[in-house]
C-alpha positions in Angstrom: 119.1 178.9 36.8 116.7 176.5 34.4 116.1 173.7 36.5 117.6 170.5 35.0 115.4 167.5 33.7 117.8 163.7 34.7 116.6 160.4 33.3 117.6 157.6 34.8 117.8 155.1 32.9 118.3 151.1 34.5 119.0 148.5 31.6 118.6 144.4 31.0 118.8 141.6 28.5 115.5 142.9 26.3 116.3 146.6 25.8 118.0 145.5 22.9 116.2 143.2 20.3 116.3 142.2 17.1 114.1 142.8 14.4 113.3 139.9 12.2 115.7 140.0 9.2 118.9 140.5 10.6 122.5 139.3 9.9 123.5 138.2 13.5 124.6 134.9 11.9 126.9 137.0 10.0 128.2 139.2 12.6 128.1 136.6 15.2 130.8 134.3 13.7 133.3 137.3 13.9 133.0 137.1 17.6 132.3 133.8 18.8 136.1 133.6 20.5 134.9 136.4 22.9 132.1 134.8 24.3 133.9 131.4 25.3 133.0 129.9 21.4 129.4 129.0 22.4 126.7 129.0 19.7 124.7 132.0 21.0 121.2 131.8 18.9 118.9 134.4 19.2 115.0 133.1 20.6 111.9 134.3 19.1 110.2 137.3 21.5 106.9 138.8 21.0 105.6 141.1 17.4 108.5 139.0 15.7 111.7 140.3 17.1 114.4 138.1 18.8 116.3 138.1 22.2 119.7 137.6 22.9 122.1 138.0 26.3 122.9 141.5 26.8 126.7 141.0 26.7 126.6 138.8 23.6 124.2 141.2 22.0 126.3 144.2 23.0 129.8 142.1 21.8 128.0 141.1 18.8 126.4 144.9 17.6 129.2 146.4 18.9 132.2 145.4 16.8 133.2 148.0 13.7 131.5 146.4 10.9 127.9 146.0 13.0 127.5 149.7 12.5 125.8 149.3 9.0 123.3 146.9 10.5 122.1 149.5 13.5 119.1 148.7 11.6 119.0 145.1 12.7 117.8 146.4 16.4 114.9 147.8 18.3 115.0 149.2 21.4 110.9 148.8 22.6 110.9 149.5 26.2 112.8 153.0 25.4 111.0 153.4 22.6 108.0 153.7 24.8 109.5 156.4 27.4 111.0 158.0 25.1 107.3 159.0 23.5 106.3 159.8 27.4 109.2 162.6 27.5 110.2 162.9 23.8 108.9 167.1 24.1 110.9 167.4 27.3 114.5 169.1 27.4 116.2 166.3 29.2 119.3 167.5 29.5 121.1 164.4 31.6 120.8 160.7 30.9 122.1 158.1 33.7 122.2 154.8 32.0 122.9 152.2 34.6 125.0 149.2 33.4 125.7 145.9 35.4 129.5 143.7 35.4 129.8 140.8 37.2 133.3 139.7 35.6 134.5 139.3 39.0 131.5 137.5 40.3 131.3 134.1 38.0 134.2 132.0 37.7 135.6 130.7 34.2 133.7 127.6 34.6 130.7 129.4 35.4 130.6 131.4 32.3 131.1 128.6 30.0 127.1 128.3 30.9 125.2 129.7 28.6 122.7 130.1 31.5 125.0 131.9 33.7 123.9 135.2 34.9 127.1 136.7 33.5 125.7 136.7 30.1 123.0 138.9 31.1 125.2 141.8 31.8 124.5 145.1 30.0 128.1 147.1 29.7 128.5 146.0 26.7 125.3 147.5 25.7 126.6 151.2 26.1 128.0 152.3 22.8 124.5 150.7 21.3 122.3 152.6 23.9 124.7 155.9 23.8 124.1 155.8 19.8 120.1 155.4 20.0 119.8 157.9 22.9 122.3 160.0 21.3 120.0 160.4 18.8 116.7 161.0 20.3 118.2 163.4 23.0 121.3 164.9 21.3 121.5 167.8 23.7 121.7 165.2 26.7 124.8 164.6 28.8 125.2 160.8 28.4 126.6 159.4 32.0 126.8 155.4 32.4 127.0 154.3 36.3 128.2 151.1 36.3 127.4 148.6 38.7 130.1 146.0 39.2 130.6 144.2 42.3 134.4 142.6 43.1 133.6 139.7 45.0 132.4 136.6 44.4 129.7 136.9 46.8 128.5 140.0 45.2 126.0 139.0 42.8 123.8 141.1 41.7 120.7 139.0 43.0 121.5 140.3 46.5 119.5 142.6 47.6 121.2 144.2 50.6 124.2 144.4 48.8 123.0 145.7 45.6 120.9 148.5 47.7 124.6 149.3 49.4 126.3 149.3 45.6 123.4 151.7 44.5 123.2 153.7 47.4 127.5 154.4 47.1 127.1 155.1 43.3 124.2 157.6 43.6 126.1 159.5 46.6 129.2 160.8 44.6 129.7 163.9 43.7 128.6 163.6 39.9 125.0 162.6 40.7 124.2 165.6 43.1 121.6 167.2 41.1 120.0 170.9 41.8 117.4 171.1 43.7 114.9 172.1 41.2 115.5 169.2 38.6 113.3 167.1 37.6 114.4 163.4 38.0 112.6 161.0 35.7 113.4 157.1 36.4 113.1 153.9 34.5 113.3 151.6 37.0 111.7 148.5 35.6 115.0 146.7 33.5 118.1 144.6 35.4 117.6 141.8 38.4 114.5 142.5 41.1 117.1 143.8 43.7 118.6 146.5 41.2 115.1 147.8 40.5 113.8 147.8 43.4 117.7 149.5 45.0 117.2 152.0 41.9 113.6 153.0 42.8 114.3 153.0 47.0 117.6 155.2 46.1 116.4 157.7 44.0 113.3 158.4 46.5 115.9 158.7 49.4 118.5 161.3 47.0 116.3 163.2 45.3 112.2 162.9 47.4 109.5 164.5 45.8 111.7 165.1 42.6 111.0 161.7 41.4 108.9 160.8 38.7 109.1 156.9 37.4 108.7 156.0 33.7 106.7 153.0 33.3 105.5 150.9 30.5 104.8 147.2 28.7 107.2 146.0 25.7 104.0 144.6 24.7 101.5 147.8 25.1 102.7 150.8 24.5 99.9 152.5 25.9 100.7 151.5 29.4 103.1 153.6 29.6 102.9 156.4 32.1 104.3 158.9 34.6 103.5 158.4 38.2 104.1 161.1 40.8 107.1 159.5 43.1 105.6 161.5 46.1 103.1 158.5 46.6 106.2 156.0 47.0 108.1 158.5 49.1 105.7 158.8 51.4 105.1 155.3 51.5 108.9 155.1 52.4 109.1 158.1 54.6 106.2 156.1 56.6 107.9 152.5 57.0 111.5 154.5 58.2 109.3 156.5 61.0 108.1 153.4 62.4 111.4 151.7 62.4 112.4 154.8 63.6 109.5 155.2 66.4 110.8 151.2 67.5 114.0 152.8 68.4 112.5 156.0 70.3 114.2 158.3 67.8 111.6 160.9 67.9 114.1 163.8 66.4 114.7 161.9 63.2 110.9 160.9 63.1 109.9 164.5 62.6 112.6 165.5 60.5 111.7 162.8 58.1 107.7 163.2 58.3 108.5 166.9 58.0 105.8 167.3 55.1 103.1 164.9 56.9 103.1 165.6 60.1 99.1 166.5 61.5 99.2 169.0 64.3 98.5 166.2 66.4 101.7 163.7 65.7 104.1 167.8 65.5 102.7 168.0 69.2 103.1 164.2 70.4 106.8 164.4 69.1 107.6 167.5 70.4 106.7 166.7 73.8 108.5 163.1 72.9 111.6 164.5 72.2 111.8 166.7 74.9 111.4 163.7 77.2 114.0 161.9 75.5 116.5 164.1 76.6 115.0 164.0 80.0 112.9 167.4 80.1 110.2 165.8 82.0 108.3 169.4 83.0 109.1 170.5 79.2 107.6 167.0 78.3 104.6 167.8 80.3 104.1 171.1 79.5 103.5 169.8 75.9 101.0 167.6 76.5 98.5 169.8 79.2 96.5 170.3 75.7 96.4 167.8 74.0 92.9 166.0 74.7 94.4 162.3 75.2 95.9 163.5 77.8 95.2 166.2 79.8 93.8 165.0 82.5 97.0 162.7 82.9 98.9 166.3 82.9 96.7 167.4 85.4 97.1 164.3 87.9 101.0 164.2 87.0 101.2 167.9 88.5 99.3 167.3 91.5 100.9 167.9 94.9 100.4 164.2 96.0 102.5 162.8 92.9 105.8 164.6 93.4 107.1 161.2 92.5 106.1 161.2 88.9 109.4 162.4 87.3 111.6 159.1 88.9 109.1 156.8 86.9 110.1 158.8 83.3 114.0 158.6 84.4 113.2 154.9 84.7 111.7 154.4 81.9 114.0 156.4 79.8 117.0 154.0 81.7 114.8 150.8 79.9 114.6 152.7 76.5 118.7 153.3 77.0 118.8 149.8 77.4 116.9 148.6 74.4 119.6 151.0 72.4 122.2 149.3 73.4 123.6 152.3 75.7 124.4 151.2 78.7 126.4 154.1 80.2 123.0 156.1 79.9 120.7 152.8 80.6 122.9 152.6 84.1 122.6 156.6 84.4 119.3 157.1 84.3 118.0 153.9 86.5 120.5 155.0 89.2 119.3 158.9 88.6 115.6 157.7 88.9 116.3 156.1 92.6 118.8 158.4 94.0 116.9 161.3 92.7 113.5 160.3 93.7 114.7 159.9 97.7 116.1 163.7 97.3 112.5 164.6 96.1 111.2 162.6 99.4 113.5 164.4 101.9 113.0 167.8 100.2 109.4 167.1 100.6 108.7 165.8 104.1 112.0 165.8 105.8 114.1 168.8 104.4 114.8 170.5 108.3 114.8 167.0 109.7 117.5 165.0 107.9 120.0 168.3 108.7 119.7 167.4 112.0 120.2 163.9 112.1 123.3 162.3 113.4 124.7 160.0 110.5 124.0 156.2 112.1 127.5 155.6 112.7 128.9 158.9 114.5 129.8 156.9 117.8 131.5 154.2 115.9 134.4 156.5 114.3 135.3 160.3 114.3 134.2 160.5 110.2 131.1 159.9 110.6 130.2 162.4 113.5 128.4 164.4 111.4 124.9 165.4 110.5 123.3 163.8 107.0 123.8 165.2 103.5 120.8 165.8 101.3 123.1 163.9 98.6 124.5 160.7 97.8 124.4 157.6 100.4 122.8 159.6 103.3 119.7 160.1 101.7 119.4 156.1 101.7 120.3 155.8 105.0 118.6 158.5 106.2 115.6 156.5 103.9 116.5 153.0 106.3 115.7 155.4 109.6 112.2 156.7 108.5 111.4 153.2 106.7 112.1 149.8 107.6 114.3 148.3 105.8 114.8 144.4 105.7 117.5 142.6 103.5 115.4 139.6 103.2 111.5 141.2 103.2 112.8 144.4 100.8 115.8 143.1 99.0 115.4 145.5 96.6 115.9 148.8 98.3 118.4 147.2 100.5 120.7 146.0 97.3 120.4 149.4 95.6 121.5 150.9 98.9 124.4 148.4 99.9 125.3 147.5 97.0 124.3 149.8 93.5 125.2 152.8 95.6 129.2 151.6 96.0 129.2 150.3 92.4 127.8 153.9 91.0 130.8 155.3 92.5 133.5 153.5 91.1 131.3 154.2 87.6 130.5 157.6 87.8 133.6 159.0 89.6 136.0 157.0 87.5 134.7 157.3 84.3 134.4 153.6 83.9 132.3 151.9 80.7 129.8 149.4 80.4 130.6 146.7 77.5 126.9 145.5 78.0 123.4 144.6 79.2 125.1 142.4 81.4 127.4 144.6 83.0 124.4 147.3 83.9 122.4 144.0 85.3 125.4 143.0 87.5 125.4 146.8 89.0 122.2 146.5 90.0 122.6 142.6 91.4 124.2 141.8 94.5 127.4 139.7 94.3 125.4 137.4 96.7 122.5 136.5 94.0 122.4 133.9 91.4 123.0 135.3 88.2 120.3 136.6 85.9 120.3 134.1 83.6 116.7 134.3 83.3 114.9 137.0 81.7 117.4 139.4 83.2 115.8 142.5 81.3 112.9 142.2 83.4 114.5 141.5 86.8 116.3 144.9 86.2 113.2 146.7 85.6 111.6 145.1 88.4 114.1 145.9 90.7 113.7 149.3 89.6 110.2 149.7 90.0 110.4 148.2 93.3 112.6 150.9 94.5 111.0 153.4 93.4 108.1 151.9 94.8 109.4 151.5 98.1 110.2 155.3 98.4 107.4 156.9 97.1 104.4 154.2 98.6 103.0 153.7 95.0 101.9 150.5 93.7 102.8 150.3 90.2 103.1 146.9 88.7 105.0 147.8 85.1 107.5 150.4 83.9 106.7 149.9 80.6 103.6 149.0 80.2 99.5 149.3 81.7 98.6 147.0 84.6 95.3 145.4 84.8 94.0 148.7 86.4 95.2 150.4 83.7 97.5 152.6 85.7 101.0 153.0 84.4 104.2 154.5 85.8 105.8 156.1 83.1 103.4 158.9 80.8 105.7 158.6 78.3 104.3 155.1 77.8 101.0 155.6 76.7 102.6 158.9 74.7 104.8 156.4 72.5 101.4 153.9 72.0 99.4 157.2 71.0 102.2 158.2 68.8 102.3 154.9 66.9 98.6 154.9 66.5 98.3 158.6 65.2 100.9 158.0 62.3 99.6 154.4 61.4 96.3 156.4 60.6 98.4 159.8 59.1 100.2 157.3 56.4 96.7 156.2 54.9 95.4 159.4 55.0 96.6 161.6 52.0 
């Protein structure tokens, strides 16, 4: 199949001028009704040609008996692309039109000033003819943008990006892969051009190629490869993107920049985000930055490292906004840390030891579980543990442990950061009104802490030794870093 050639065409108020001898008086009296009787008088442009509102232009030129006078018009910004592309075979023409009918109220558009005026759908069957001729083997498609509320103008630029975002996505615009998509993006309000250009790089990537040029120099007109704005796109979405740990959707959208360096960071990033800390680690043993962290991670004397990333993942849940997994992971990092103690110093021992209450009732004559509570109460008989000296490990035990039940086994939710805070406070505390994100983390970190007899100050960031508790830390700071310098480097 011959790959296609699109142009995309976006339109305002001096696509259409008028050359100096014309007979808009003429023509205009025919029409004044239809554009609320106001005297609409042309204005003098540049290299003697005249301006007028696109809708009163298009009303105006429009009407049967303008057909003699095509003459009267100029079209100079087209005239300029079209020279750029003239020799090509374009076989499909996208001419984007603006109606803001519903937008402007009758008062409103009694303004000659109003905004209204400046619409271009009346333009069409003038743009169609001139472009009919130039490129009579071209499909002629108009995409029309015309917002239904009030609040809709076409000055918006959020809402205009929505609007152009919706109109390129239907079916009718879903081009082959192998065409070529030229696009004019310069005409219409700031926030249509600058939707038009964003949108097209988003649909179509490296297919782009925008036509630009100067009404009053022709030979400013040019072609520039799109790649250079995608990428400069691509770039600004991977760092939002990187601010919200999605690591996947970072390499799928840097597919076609990615260094060996940022492919190996991200693979061992996303791995960790879905808590494969050995797979994490495996990726990183080597890459230079880090080796030697890989190496101390998989020493025998820091069997502890993998609570720290569960942790830390639990804060990065949090800043997501899902708590569910936020609660999850915190809770995994504690409870599954003190089965890495037992299994490590005290697997024989704990299967011997009486549960603390056995004498008190018949349930509990039993020996300890290396699961659930008794692993924290086995923890209070090697370690002492002191409700008002560690307040920490003595909530999580009394009181987290009871509240991860009624989560966990009943399937309960958590509507917010609030509710995973409260699972981690005792009933007993004052609330955290207070920079509650950090008193979660530092509870936390204290637990951890308290199990495995480190000292680490942060979760989520270096203390003043520069020691940090979670690798995956200093991963995501590499990782920003490395792609900052990538997007500057072609």
């Amino acid at each position: 199949m011959k790959a296609m050639k699109i142009w995309i065409v976006t339109t305002g108020s001096s696509d259409v001028q008028l050359n100096k001898n014309n007979k808009w008086k003429d023509l205009f009296r025919n029409v004044r009704s239809q554009v609320v009787d106001r005297g609409f008088a042309p204005t003098e442009g540049t290299d003697q040609r005249f301006l007028a509102p696109a809708r009163v232009m298009g009303t105006v030129y429009s009407q049967p008996q303008a057909k003699q006078y095509f003459g009267d018009l100029t079209f100079p910004l087209l005239h300029n692309f079209i020279g750029k592309i003239q020799n090509e075979a374009i076989n499909q023409i996208i001419l984007i039109l603006t109606d803001q009918t519903a937008v402007f109220s009758p008062e409103e558009k009694r303004s000659q000033y109003s905004a209204y005026w400046q619409d271009t759908c009346t333009l069409q069957p003038i743009l169609e003819t001139y472009l009919k001729d130039k490129f009579p083997q071209a499909e002629l498609k108009p995409l029309l943008l015309k917002p239904q509320l009030p609040t809709e103008g076409l000055d918006d630029w959020n809402y205009v990006l929505e609007l152009v975002q919706g109109e390129f996505s239907k079916s009718e615009f879903d081009f082959p892969k192998e065409s070529t998509i030229y696009v004019s993006h310069q005409a219409g309000t700031p926030a249509i051009s600058s939707a038009v250009q964003f949108s097209s790089l988003a649909k179509f990537g490296e297919r782009v190629e925008f036509l630009v040029s100067s009404e009053r120099d022709s030979n400013l007109t040019r072609i520039l490869d799109g790649s250079i704005y995608l990428r400069g796109i691509r770039f600004l979405e991977a760092k939002a993107l990187l601010d919200r740990h999605d690591y996947s959707r970072v390499k799928e959208l840097l597919a076609s920049y990615l260094t060996p360096e940022i492919e190996k960071l991200l693979d061992a990033a996303i791995e960790w985000n879905f808590a494969n800390f050995e797979e994490f680690i495996k990726k990183l043993e080597n890459h230079p930055n880090f080796a030697e962290d890989v190496q101390e991670r998989q020493g025998a004397e820091n069997w502890w490292w993998t609570a720290y990333e569960s942790a830390y993942l639990a804060v990065v849940r949090l800043k997501q906004g899902n708590t569910v997994e936020a609660m999850f992971h915190s809770f995994r990092a504690v409870e599954g840390l003190l089965r890495q103690w037992v299994d490590k110093f005290y697997s024989e021992e704990i299967k011997q030891t009486k549960h603390p209450k056995w004498n008190e009732n018949e349930r509990w004559n039993r020996n300890l579980h290396k699961y659930g509570e008794d692993l924290y109460l086995f923890l209070s008989i090697k370690k002492k543990i002191d409700k008002g000296r560690t307040p920490d490990i003595w909530i999580f035990g009394n009181q987290a442990f009871k509240k991860r039940n009624d989560l966990f086994h009943q399937l309960k939710g958590l509507q917010d950061k609030k509710a995973v805070f409260d699972s981690w406070r005792s009933p007993n505390e004052k609330q955290w009104r207070d920079d509650p994100d950090n008193k979660w983390k530092a509870r936390v970190l204290n637990c951890l802490n308290f199990v495995s007899d480190e000292t680490f100050e942060f979760l989520d960031k270096e203390d003043q030794r520069g020691k940090v508790a979670s690798l995956m830390v200093k991963v995501d700071e590499k990782l920003k870093h490395a792609i900052a310098q990538s997007e500057h480097t072609p």
